[in-house]
N, C-alpha and C positions, 0 to 999 in steps of 0.2 A: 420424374425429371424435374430439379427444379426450375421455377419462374424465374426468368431474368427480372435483374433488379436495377433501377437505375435510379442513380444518386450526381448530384452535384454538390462540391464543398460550397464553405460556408464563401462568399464573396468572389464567388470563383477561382479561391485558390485551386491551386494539383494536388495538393498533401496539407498533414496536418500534422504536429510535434507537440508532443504532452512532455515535459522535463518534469523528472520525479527526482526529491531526495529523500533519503533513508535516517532516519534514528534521531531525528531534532539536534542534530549538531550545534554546538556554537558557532562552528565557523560558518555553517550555512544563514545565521543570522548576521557573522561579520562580515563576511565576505558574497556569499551567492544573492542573499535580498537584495542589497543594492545594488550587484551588478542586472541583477531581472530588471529591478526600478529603472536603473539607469537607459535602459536598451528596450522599455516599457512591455517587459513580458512578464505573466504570470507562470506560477510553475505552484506544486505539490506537495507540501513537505507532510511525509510520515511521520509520525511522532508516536511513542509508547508513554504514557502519560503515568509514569510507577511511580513505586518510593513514596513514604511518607511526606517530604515534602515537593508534591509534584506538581501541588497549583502554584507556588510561588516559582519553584524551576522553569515550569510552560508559559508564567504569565506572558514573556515577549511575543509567544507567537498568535496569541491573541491581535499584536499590533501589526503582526506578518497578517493575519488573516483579513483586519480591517482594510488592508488596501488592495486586495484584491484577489490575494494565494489563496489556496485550500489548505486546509490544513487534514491530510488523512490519516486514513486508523491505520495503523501498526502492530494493532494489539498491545494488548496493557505488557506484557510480560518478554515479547519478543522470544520464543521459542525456537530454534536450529534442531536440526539435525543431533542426538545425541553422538555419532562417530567421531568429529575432530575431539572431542570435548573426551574421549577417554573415560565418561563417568556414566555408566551405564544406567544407573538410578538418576542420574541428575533430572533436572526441568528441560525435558526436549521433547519434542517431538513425536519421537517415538512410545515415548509414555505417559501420554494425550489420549484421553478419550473427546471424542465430539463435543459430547459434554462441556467437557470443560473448557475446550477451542473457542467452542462459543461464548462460553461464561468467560472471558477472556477480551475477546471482542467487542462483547458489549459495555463489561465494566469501562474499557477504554474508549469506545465510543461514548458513553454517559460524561464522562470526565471530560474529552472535547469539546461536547458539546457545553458545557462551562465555561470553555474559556476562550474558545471562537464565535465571534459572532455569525460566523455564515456556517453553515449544514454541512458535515464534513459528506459528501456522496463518494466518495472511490476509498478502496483497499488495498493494502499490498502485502502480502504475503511475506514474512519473515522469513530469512534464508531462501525466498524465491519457493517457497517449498509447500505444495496443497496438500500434504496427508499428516492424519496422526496414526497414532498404531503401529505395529512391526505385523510381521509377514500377515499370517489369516485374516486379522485384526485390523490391518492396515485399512484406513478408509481416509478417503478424499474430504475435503471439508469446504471445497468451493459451493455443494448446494446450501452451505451455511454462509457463504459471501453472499451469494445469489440472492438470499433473503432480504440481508438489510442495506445493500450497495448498488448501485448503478455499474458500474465496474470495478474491476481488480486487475492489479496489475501482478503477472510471476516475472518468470527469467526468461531464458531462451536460450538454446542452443544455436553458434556462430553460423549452424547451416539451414537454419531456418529460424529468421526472426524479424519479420514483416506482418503486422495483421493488417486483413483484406476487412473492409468495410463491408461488403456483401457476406463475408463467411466467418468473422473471427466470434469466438466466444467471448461476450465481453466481462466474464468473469473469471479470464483466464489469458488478461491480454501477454501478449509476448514484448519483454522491452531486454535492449543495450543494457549489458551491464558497466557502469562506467567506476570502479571502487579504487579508491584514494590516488 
């Protein structure tokens, strides 16, 4: 049987709201930073930190990070699902080994750490998605978050998508998808 656990939030709020964005958009630099600044909230932005010229691309969120944001990993590559993509050899997912999930991960944490000044701690999972592999082969790769992160964020399906502070996995939190 488990212990009952008891918690109070931070200031005695009732709840607590983490806003994630996905893929270092420009427009989350034109648009979403300032309105966080303006409304004094911080929020999360993902970023894949690729391409040959990816320190001079990122530099701005360097300045995102200086005042307060996090700037999280995304993985260097951003990998999906190979299905929508029709290209069954392509760069996806499915034909990921661990290995190299990781080796992905971290090259793009390295690179962050470059160019934020604060410790990127949370993840999030590209295409919302924790396996590489197809059928036998398929393996989860969250005890690969679990290693170098505090938390990760996936998806969630509309009929469950709440995490419980007593029971959620925090390297496997469940969030709203909110896309374009």
């Amino acid at each position: 049987m488990p212990l009952p656990i008891s918690m109070k939030w931070f200031k005695g709020y009732r709840c607590a709201l983490s806003l994630t964005f996905d893929d270092g958009l420009r427009s989350q630099l034109n648009v979403a930073v300032p309105l966080l600044d303006r409304y004094e909230f911080n929020a999360t932005f993902y970023i894949c930190p690729s391409g040959d010229n990816w320190k001079n691309r990122f530099r701005s969120w360097s300045d995102v990070a200086s005042i307060g944001h996090e700037i999280g990993n995304h993985t260097l590559s951003h990998p999906c699902p190979c299905n929508p993509s029709e290209n069954p050899r392509g760069h996806c997912l499915e034909n990921m080994t661990l290995q190299e999930i990781e080796r992905d991960i971290l090259v793009a944490q390295a690179r962050i750490e470059e160019i934020a000044p604060r410790k990127s701690y949370t993840f999030a999972y590209p295409c919302y998605e924790t396996e590489v592999g197809r059928g036998i082969e398929r393996r989860s790769y969250v005890p690969i978050v679990a290693k170098y992160f505090i938390a990760a964020r996936a998806g969630c399906e509309l009929s469950v998508c709440a995490n419980s502070p007593k029971t959620c996995d925090l390297y496997k939190l469940l969030s709203w998808r909110v896309e374009r």
